[in-house]
Each structure stands twice: as C-alpha cells, then as structure tokens.
C-alpha positions in Angstrom: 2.1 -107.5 61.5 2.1 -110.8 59.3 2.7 -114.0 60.4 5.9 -113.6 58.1 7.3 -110.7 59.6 6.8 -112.1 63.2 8.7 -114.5 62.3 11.3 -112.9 60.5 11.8 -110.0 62.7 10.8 -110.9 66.3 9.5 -107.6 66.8 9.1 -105.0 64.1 7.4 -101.8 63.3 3.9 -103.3 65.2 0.6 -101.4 66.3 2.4 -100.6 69.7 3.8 -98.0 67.5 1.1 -96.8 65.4 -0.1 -94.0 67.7 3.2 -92.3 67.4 3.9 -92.4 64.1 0.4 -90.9 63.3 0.9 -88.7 66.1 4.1 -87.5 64.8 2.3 -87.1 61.2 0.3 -84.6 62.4 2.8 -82.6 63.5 4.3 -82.9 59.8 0.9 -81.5 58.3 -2.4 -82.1 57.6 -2.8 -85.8 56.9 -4.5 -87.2 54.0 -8.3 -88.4 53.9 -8.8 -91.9 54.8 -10.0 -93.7 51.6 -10.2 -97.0 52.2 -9.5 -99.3 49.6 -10.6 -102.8 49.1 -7.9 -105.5 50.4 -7.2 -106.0 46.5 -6.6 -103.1 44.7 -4.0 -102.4 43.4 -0.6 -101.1 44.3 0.6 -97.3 43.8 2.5 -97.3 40.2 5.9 -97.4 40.8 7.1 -94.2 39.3 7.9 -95.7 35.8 11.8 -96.8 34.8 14.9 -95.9 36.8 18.0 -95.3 34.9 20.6 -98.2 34.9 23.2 -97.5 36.7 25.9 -98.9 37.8 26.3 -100.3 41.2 30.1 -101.7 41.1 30.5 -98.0 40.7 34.1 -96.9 42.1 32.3 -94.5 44.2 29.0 -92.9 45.3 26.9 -94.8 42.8 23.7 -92.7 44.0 25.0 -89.6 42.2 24.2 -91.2 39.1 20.8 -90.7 39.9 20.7 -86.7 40.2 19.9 -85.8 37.4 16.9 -88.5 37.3 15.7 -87.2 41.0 16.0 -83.0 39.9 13.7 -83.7 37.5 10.9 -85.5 39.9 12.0 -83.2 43.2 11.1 -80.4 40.8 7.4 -81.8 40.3 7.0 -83.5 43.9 8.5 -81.1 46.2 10.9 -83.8 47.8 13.9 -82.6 48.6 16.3 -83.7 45.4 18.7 -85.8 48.0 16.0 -87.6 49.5 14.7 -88.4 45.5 18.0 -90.1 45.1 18.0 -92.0 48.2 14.8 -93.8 47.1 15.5 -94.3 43.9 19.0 -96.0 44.8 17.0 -98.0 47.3 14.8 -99.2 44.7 17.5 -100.1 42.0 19.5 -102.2 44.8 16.6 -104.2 45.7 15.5 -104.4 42.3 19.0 -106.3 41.9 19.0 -108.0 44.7 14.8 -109.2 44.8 13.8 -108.4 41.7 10.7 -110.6 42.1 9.6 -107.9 44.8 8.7 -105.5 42.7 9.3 -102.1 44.9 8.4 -99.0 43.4 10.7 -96.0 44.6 7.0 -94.5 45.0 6.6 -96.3 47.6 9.6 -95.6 50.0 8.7 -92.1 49.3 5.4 -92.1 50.4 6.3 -93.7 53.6 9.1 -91.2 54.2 6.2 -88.3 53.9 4.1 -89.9 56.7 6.8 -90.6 58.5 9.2 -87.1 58.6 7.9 -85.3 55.9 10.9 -86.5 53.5 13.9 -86.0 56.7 12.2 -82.6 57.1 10.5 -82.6 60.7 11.8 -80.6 62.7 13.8 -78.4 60.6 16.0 -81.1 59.5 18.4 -81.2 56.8 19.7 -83.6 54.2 23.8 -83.4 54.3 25.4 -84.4 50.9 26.6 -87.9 52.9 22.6 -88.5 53.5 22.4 -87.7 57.1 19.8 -85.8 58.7 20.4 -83.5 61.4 19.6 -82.7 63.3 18.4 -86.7 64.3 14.5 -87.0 63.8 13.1 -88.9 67.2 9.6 -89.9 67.8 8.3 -89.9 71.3 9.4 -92.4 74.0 7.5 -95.4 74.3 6.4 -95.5 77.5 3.0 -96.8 77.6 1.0 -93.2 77.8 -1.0 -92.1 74.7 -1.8 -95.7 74.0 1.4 -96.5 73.4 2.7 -100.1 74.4 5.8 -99.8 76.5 8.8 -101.0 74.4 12.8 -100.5 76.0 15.5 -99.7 73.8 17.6 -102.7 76.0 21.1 -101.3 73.9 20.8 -97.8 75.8 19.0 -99.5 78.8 22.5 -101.4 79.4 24.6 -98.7 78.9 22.5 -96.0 81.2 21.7 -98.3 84.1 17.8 -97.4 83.8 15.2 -98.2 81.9 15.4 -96.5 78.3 12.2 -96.3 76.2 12.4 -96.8 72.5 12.0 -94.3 70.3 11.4 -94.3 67.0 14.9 -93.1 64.6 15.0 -91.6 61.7 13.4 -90.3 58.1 12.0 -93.6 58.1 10.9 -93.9 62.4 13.0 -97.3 63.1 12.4 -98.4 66.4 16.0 -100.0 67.8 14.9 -103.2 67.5 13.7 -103.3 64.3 17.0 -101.2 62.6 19.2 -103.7 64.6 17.0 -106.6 62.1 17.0 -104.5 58.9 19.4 -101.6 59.5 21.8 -101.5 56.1 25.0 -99.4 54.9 23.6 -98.1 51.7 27.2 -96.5 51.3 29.4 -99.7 49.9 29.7 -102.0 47.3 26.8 -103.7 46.3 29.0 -107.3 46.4 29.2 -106.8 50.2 25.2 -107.0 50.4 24.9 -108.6 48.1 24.4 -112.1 49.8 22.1 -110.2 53.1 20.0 -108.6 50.4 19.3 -111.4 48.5 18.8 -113.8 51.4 16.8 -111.5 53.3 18.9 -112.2 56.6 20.8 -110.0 59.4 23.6 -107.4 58.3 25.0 -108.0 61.9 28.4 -106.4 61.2 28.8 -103.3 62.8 30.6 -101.9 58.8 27.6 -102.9 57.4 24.5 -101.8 59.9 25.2 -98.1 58.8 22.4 -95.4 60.2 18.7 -94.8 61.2 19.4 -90.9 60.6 20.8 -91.7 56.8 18.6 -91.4 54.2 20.5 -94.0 52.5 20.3 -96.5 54.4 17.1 -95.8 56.0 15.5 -96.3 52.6 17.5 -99.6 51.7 16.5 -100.6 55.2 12.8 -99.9 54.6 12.7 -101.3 51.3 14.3 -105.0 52.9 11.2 -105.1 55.3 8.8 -104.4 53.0 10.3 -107.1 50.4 10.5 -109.4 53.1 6.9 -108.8 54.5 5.1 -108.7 51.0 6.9 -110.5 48.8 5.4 -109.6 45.1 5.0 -105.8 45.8 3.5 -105.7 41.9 0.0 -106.9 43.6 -2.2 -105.3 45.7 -2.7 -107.5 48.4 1.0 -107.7 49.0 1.6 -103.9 49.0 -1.1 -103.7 51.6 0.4 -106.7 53.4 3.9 -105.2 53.9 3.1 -101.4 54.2 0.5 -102.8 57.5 3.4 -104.6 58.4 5.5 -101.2 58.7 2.5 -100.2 60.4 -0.6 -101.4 61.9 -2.8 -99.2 60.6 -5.6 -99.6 57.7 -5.8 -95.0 58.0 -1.9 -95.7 57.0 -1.7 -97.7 54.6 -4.3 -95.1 52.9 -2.2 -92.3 53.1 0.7 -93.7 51.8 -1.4 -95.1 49.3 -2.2 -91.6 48.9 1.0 -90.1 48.3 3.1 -93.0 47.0 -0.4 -92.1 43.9 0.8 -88.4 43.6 4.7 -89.3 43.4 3.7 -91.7 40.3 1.7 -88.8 38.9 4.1 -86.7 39.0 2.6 -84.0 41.4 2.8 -83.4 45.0 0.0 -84.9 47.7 
C-alpha cells in the first residue's frame, strides 16, 4: 500500500490480505499467466465512451445503462447487472473526479479476480444489486500466511475475538468498507460532496453494502481514485490496483482482464 493510502485509510486492502484473495481466485478458475509489465506501461483502455446519463434521475439512474451493458455482457460473459454496476460506478466518479480517469474496465477486471463478477459460490445478482447468497473470503486468522486482522464491530457484539473476512463481489475487509463503503442507490447531490472530497460517508443512509454490486463498485472505484490519482497513466493504475492489493501477480491479471473487457472479448 502507498504512502497515500496509509494515510488516507489507516488500514486498507494490504498484503496481509493478498494470500486470500489469490487463494479465493483459484477457486474462481484458472488464473491468468503472470506477465509482468514494466512499472510504466500503460493502463488497460478504458472500454471506450459511456452513455450520458442522467444522474438527478428520479429513480434508478443505473437502468439507463442496460442497454449499453447487454451489449458488452453479450461479448464478455459478465453477467448484464454486474456490466451496469461498473459502468454507473464509472460515470459517478467520472462526475465527481474526473481528473481520475477510471475506466469501467477496470472495476471489472478486479471484480473477476475477486468473485468471478458476484458469481463464487453460486451467487446471484438480484435486480436491487445484491448478491446472495453473501460472498466471504476466509477468516483472517493468521494461518496460510495470513496476517491476523479482527473484525473489532462483530468482536464487540459477540464477546470473542472475530476475524475479518473479506465481503463482497469486490472482497472488502470491514475496515476498509467502513473507510470507502458507499450507497450507490441515491441521489448523486447526497455524494456528491464525499465523492468529490474523497472523505468518509460515515452516515449509516449512506454506507450502503459490501454484498451490492452497486456500491461495492462505487466503493472500489473511490479507493482506487484516491490511491492513484490520474488512472489515464500507467504508473498510477499500477499504484492504486497494488494498493487494492499487494501483489505485482495481481496487478497482472487484472491487467489481464480489465485488456480483454476493452477488447471486447472474454479473458
């Protein structure tokens, strides 16, 4: 993790997790080859234009993007829902940072690392965007070369020491959700000011979900902003995906895949 995201996160997605995220992807299927790339190349394309849409939409503003995400489920074999979650994602920060530069590409090819697009396990997409059944890593305990890490929310509440686990289509530990974690389901005005300021949605309307698509992605898409910056380079794509993970063999496969999504094919 950067210097920036210690900073800004206390504790975020750090190599204490990195063993069971990429034991998880194995799970999902055989990973992809580790092609390392030089610190500077340059970033994944972004997936070419979104539709404009509106965001001060009465309602559900993210099915204005179904028709856009049927087209690319069709040739990526993400599930359509998941396509529109990214996509939505993308156009809010887009608003909200636009000199960050995140490519819906991107989000996607975290989320098929991650869960296999809210897939593991025999998960399901509901219209709302939640995944059920919920998608849990393993506990954080210290074995498998794990660093120990508590979940101190459900540590209170039990009496005993709770491990973290990782949440979600996009493997949030607790910690790091209760930093980022973001209602992808209201008016863009209400974010407006977290988004743009990169700070805490602390209230409890606003922190929506680990185990919605939604606002899993727009979650996802605030740490990587706020740990790259300029996504449109290639050392600060590296920068915030090995932020999300501290792992050079991760950052290469979703290189890898966030590639195929912007060529229109599946990894």
């Amino acid at each position: 993790m950067t210097d920036q995201a210690d900073r800004t996160t206390g504790r975020g997605v750090r190599v204490a997790y990195t063993a069971a995220v990429l034991a998880l992807a194995a799970l999902v299927g055989t990973l992809y080859p580790h092609n390392a790339q030089p610190p500077d190349a340059p970033p994944p394309g972004a997936g070419g234009r979104l539709p404009a849409i509106r965001l001060d939409a009465a309602s559900h503003p993210i099915d204005q993007l179904r028709d856009w995400a049927q087209t690319r489920a069709a040739r990526s074999g993400i599930p359509v829902r998941a396509v529109q979650a990214y996509g939505y994602a993308t156009v809010v920060m887009a608003r909200a940072q636009p000199g960050c530069h995140l490519g819906w590409t991107t989000l996607a090819g975290i989320a098929r690392i991650e869960s296999n697009h809210a897939r593991f396990g025999g998960a399901l997409i509901a219209a709302d965007g939640t995944v059920a059944p919920p998608i849990r890593g393993i506990a954080l305990d210290g074995t498998g070369g794990n660093a120990v890490i508590t979940d101190p929310v459900a540590t209170a509440h039990a009496g005993r020491t709770v491990y973290a686990r990782a949440m979600g289509p996009f493997q949030f530990i607790p910690d790091t959700w209760q930093r980022w974690g973001t209602r992808a389901d209201v008016d863009y005005q209400t974010l407006a000011t977290a988004l743009q300021n990169a700070t805490p949605v602390t209230a409890t309307a606003l922190s929506g979900s680990p185990d919605n698509i939604d606002d899993a992605a727009l979650a996802a898409g605030r740490y990587l902003c706020a740990s790259g910056g300029n996504l449109a380079t290639g050392h600060a794509w590296r920068t915030a995906i090995y932020a999300y993970n501290h792992s050079s063999v991760y950052v290469d496969q979703v290189r890898s895949a966030a590639t195929s999504y912007d060529a229109g094919t599946s990894p």
